[in-house]
Every structure is written in structure tokens, then in C-alpha cells.
N, C-alpha and C positions, 0 to 999 in steps of 0.2 A: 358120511363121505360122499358117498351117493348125490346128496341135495346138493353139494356142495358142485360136483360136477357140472350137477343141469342145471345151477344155477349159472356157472360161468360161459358152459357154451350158450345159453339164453343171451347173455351180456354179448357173450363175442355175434351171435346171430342178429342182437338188433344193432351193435355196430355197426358192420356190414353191409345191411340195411340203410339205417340214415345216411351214412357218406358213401355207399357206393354209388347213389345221386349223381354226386358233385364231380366223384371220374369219370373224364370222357375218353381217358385212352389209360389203357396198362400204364403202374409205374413200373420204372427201374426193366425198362425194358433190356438194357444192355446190360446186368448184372454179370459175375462171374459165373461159371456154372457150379463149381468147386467152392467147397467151404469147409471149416474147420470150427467147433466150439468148442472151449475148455472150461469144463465147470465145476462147480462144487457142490456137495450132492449132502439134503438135511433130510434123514427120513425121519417121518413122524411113528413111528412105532405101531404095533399093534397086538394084538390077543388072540393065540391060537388057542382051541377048547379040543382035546383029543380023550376026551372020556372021562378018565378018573385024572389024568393028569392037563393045567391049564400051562403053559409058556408067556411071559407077558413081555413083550418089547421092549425097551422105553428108545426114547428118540437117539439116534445117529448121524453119523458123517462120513465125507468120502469125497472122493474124485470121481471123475467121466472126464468121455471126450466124444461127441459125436464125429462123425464126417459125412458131410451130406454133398448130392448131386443134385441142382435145381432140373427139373426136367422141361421148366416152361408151363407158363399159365399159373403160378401159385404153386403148382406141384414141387416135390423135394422127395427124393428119399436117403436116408439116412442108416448108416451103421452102425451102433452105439457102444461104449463100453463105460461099463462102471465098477469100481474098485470099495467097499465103505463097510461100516462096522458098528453094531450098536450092542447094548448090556443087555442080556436076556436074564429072567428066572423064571424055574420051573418047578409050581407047586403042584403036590400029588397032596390026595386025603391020606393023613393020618403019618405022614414025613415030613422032615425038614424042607427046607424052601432052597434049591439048588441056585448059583446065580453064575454068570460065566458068560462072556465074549462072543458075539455071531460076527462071523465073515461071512462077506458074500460078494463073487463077481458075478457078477450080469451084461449080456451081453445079447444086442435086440435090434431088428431089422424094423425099421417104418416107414410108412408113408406121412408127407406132411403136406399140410397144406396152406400156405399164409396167404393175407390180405395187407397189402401194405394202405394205411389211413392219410400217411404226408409222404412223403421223402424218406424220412428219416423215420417214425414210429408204423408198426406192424404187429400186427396178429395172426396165431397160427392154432391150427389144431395137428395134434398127429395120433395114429396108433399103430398096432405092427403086434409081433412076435414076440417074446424073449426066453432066455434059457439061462438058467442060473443057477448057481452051485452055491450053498450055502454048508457050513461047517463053524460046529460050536465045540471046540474040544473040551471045554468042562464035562461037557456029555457024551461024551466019546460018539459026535454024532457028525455026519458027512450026509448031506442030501443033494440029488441036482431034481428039476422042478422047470419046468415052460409053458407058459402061456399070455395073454395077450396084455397090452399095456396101450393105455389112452394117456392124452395130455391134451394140456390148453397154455397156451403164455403170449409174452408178446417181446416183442425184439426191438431194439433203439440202435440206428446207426450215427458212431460218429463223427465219421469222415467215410471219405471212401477207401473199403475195405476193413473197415472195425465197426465194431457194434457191441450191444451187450444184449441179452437174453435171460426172461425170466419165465421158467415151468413149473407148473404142476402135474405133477405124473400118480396116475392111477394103477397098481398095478394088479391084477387078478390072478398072480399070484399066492395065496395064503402062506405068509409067515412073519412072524415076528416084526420085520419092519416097516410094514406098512406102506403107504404111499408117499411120495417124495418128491421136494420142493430143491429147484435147480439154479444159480444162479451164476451165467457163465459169459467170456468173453467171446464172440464171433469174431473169426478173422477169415478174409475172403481171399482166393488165390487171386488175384487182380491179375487181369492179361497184361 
């Protein structure tokens, strides 16, 4: 996953790069400052190893909603919430193989940062905070857990004050669901 990261901010960095050339003034200088995205949230699962016993994720879904405040220059930051759920099991040596339900909300403070390339298409990175409560009752198990979360996507508006938005989010938190792919509708507070 790792590669997978520095490969994209490599991509988003020579972006940047070539067509920051060709801008000679900020776009979308008058933007709203208020924004809204509603997404739908596909984690890709993963593998927790805690000794004699291994948890294996498989892939999930879910809802978010960020709310973000542009602060000018590219800057954003953002309040996130997400609501999603994927199939866990949990093998130990020499027992059956448990299987059962993970919830988990999460909810995470970032900074962002975009570059818009035309009008209408944009690239962002952001990272930040998150705190999140997971709970698998098969396993009579309740945990909360925080720490930091990266992402890379790009956004397409298509009029003013709507858009769509696509992320990938990293998150360094260890558990079960892994990092997660977003794809969501922007709606702008239009003055």
C-alpha cells in the first residue's frame, strides 16, 4: 500500500509541475468558503497478526460526510465522519476459525490541500487526525483507537456549486479494514 501511496503523490507532484506553467493567476478565486461532501466509503480490508491469534478483514462499505472550510491559497480544512462495516475472522492455532461483523465510526480533523488543473477538474492531498471506535460483537469485542490518516484524490465540478470527488485514504490505524476508497458528491454553500 505503501508504493501505492508514493506512487500517486509522485503523479499528483508532476502534475502540478507541468500545468502549474500555464497558471498565471489563482483559479476559482471567488469560491464559496463552506462546503459539504457526501460519500460512500469501500474499505479494502486487512490483516491484523496479534500473536497466536491472526483477524483477517475482507472488503467493506459505508457512508461519510466531510465539511470543509477553504481557508484560501489551496488550503481546506475539514471535519470528517464516517459510519461502514466489513466481515471479519478470527483464527487462533489449534480452534475453529470465528467470523462476525466489525462496525466502526470514525471521525477525523484534516488539512487539505488542492490544486485546481482547469475550471472544473482538481487535485488534492490531505492528512489530519482520526479517532475511531470499532466494535465486533461476535467477539464480545469494543475498541476505540486514533491516529493519523493521509489521502490523495481529485474532484470534478459540474456547475457551480456541485462536483464529485474521488479518494484514497490511508489510514495508520491497524485494523481489519484497511484503507479506503471514497466516492462522493461536493455541494458548495453558494453565497
Amino acid at each position: 500500500m505503501n508504493k501505492t501511496i508514493a506512487w500517486m503523490l509522485a503523479l499528483y507532484l508532476a502534475g502540478t509541475t507541468a500545468f502549474g506553467a500555464e497558471v498565471s493567476e489563482p483559479m476559482h478565486e471567488e469560491e464559496p468558503a463552506m462546503y459539504v461532501v457526501l460519500k460512500w466509503l469501500y474499505s479494502l480490508g486487512g490483516d491484523i497478526d496479534e500473536g497466536e491469534e491472526t483477524i483477517e478483514g475482507e472488503s467493506g462499505r459505508g457512508m461519510g460526510v466531510d465539511i470543509g472550510y477553504r481557508l484560501g491559497y489551496g488550503f481546506a480544512m475539514e471535519v470528517d465522519y464516517s459510519n461502514y462495516t466489513n466481515r471479519v475472522h478470527k483464527k487462533a492455532e489449534g480452534a475453529e476459525t470465528e467470523r462476525g461483523t466489525a462496525r466502526y465510526k470514525a471521525y477525523a480533523l484534516d488539512l487539505l490541500y488542492s490544486y485546481h488543473m482547469t475550471e472544473q477538474w482538481g487535485v488534492f492531498v490531505k492528512g489530519g487526525w482520526e479517532y475511531e471506535k470499532e466494535e465486533i460483537a461476535a467477539f464480545d469485542s469494543t475498541g476505540y483507537d486514533n491516529g493519523g490518516v493521509a489521502g490523495i484524490g481529485t474532484e470534478y465540478l459540474f456547475g457551480e456549486g456541485v462536483g464529485t470527488v474521488v479518494e484514497y485514504e490511508h489510514s495508520f490505524i491497524d485494523g481489519p479494514h484497511g484503507d479506503s476508497v471514497f466516492v462522493g458528491l461536493l455541494l458548495d454553500f453558494v453565497d
